[in-house]
Residue frames as a rotation matrix with the C-alpha (Angstrom) as fourth column:
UNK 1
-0.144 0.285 0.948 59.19
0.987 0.112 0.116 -1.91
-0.073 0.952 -0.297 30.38
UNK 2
0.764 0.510 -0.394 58.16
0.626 -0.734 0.263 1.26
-0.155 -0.448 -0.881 31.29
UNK 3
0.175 -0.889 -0.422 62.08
-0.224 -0.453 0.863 2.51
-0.959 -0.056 -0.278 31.33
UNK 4
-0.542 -0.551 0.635 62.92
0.572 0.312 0.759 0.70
-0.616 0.774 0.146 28.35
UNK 5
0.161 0.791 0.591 59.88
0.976 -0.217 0.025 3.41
0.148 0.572 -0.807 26.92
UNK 6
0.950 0.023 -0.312 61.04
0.118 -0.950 0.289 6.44
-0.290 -0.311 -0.905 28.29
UNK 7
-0.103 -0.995 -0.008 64.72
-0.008 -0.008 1.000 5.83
-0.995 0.103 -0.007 27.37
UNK 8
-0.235 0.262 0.936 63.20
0.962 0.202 0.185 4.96
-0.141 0.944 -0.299 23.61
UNK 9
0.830 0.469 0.303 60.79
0.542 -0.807 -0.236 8.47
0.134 0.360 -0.923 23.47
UNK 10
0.855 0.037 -0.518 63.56
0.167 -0.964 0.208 9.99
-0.492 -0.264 -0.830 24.78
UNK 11
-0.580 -0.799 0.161 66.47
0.222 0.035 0.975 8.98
-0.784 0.601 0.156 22.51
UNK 12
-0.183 0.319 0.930 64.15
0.931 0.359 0.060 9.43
-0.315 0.877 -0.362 19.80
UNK 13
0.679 0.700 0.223 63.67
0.725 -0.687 -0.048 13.03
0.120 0.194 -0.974 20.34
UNK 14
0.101 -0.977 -0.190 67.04
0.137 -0.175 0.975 13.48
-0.985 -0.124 0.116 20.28
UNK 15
0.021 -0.033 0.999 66.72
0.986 0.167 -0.015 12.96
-0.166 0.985 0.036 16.52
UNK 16
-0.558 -0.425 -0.713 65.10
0.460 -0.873 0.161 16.42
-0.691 -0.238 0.682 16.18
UNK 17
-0.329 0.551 -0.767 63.75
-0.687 -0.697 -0.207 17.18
-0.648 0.458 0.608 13.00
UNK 18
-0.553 -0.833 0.021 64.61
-0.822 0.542 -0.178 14.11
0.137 -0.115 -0.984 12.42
UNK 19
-0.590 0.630 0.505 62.06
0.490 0.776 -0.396 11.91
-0.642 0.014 -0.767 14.10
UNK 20
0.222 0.817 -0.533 59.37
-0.555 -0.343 -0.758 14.04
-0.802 0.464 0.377 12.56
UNK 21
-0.337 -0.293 -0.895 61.00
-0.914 0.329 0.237 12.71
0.225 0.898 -0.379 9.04
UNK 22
-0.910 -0.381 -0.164 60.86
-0.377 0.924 -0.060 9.54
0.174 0.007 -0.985 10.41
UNK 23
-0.322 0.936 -0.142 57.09
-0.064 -0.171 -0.983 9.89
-0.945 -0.308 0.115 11.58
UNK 24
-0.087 0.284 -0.955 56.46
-0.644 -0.747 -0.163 11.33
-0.760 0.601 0.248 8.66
UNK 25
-0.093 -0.394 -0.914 58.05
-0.858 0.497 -0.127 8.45
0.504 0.773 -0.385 6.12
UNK 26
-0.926 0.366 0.096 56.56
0.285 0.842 -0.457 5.55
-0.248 -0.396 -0.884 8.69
UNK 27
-0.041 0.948 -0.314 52.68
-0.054 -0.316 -0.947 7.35
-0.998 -0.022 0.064 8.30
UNK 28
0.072 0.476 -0.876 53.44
-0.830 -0.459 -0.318 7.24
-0.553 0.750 0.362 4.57
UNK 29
-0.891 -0.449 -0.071 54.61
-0.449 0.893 -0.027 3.91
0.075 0.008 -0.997 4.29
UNK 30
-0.738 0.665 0.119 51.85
0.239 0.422 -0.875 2.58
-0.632 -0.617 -0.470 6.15
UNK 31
-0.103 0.903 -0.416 49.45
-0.464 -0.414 -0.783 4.73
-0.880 0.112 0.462 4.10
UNK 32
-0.109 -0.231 -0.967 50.69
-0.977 0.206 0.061 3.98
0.186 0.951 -0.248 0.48
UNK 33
-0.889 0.167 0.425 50.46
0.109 0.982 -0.158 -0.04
-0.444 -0.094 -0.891 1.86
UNK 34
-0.425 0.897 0.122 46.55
0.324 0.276 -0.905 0.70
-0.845 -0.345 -0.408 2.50
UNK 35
0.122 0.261 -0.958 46.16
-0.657 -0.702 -0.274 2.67
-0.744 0.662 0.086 -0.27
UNK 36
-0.639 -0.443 -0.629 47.48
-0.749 0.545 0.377 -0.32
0.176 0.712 -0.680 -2.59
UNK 37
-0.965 0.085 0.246 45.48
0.051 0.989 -0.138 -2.80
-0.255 -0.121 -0.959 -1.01
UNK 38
-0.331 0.937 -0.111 42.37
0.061 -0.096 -0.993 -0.94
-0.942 -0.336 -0.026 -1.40
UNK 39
-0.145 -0.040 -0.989 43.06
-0.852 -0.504 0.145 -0.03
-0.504 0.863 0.039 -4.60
UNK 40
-0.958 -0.196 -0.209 43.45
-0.246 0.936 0.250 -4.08
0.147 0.291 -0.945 -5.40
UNK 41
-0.802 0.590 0.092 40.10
0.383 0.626 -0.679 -4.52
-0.459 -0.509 -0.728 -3.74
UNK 42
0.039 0.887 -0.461 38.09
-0.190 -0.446 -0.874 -2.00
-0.981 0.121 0.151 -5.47
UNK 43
0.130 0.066 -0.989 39.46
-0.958 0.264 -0.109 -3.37
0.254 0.962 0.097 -9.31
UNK 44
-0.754 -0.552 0.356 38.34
-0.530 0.832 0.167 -6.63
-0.388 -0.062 -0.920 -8.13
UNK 45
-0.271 0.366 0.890 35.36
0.307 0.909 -0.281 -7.09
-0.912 0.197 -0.359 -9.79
UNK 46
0.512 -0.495 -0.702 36.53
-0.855 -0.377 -0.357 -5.19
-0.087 0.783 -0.616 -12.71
UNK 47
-0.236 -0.954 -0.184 39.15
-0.971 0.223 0.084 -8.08
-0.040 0.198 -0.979 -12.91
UNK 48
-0.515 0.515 0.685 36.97
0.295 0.857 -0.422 -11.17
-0.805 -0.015 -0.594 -12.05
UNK 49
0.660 0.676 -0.328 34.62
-0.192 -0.270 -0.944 -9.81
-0.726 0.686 -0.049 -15.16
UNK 50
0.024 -0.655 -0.755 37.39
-0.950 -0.250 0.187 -9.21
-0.312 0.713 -0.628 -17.05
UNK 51
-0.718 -0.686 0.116 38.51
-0.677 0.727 0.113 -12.80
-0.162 0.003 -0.987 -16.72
UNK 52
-0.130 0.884 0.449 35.25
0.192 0.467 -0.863 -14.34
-0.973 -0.026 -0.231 -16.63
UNK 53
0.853 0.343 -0.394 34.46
-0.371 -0.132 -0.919 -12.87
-0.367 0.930 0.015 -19.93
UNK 54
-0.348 -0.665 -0.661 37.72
-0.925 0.357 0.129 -14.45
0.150 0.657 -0.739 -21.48
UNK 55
0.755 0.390 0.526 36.50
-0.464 0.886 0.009 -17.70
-0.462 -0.251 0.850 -22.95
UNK 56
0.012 -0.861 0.508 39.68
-0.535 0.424 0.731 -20.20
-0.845 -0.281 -0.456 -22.49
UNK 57
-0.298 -0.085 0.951 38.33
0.181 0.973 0.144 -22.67
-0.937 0.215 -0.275 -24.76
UNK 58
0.875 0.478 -0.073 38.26
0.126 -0.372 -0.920 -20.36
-0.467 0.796 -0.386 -27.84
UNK 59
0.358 -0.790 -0.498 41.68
-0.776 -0.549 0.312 -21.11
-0.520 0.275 -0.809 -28.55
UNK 60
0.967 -0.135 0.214 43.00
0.188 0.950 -0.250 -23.36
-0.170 0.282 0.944 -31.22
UNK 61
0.030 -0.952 0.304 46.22
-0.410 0.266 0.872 -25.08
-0.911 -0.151 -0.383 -31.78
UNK 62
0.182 -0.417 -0.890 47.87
-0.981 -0.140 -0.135 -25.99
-0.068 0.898 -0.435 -35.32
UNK 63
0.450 -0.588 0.672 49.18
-0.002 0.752 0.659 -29.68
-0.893 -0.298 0.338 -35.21
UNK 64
-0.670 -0.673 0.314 49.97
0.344 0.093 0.934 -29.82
-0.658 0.734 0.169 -39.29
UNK 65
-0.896 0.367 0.251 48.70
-0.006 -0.573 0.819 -28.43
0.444 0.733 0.516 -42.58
UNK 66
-0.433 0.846 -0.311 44.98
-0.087 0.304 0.949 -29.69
0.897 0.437 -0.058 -42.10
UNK 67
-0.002 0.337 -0.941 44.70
0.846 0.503 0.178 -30.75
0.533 -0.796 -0.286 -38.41
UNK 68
-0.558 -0.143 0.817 43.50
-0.478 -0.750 -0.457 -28.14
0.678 -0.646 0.350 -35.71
UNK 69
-0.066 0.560 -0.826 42.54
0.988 0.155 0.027 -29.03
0.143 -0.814 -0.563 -31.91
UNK 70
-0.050 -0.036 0.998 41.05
0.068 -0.997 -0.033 -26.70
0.996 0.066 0.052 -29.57
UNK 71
-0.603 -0.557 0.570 41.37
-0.608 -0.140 -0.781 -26.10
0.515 -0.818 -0.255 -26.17
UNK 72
0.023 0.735 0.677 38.38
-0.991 0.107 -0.083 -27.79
-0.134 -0.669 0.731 -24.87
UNK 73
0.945 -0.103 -0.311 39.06
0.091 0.994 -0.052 -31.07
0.315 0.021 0.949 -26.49
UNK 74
0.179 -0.849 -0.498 42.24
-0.123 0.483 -0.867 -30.85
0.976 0.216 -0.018 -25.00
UNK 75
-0.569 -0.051 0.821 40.91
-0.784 -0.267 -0.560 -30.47
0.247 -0.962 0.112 -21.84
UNK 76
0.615 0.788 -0.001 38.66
-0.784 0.612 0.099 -33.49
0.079 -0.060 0.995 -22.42
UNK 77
0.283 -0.380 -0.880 41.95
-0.027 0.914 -0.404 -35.65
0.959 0.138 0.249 -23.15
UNK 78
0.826 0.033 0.563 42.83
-0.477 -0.493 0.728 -36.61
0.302 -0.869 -0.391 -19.79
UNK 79
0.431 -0.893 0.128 46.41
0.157 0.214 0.964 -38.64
-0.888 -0.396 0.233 -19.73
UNK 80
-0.152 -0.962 -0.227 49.22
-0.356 -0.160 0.920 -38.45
-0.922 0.221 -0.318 -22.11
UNK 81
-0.782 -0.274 0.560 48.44
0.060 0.861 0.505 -41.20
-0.620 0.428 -0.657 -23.80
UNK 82
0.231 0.969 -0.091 45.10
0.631 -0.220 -0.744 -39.88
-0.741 0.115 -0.662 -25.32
UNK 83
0.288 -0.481 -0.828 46.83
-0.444 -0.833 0.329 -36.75
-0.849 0.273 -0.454 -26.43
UNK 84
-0.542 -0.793 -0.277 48.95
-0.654 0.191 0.732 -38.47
-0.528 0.578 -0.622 -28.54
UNK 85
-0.706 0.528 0.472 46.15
0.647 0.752 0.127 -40.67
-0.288 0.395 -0.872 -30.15
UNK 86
0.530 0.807 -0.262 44.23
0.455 -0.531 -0.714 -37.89
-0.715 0.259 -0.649 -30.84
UNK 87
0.558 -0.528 -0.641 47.27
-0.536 -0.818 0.207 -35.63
-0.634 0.228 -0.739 -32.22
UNK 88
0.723 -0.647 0.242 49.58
0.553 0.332 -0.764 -38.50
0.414 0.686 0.598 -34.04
UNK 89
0.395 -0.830 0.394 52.30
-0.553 -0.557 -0.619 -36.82
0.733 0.027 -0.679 -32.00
């Protein structure tokens, strides 16, 4: 293993200016990852709020001229067959 490392460092420094680039564009890689994930972690509870404060069951649905459902009773129906007895559809 040891050889199979010294043959690596030393083809690699063959590159030249080269590896540096390659150093260079592996260290930013790597960074820009961490830099994304943290970024994800610190507008998470910015984003849970967000969502939390959207209330789901404040949406309503048309069926015809006169008839509106909203989401919560349609989350109360619970098979198919409900749905359609409630809706006439």
């Amino acid at each position: 293993m040891k050889v199979f490392h010294k043959k690596a460092f030393k083809d690699f420094r063959k590159f030249g200016w080269r590896s540096i680039l390659i150093i260079l564009i592996l260290i930013l890689s790597i960074g820009g990852s961490l830099g994304f994930i943290y970024v994800l972690l610190a507008a998470d509870p910015w984003i849970d709020s967000y969502f939390d404060n959207v209330n789901h069951a404040d949406y309503v649905y048309q069926l015809e001229e006169s008839t509106w459902i909203n989401q919560s009773v349609l989350d109360g129906l619970s098979d198919q067959d409900e749905v359609e007895d409630y809706t006439g559809r």
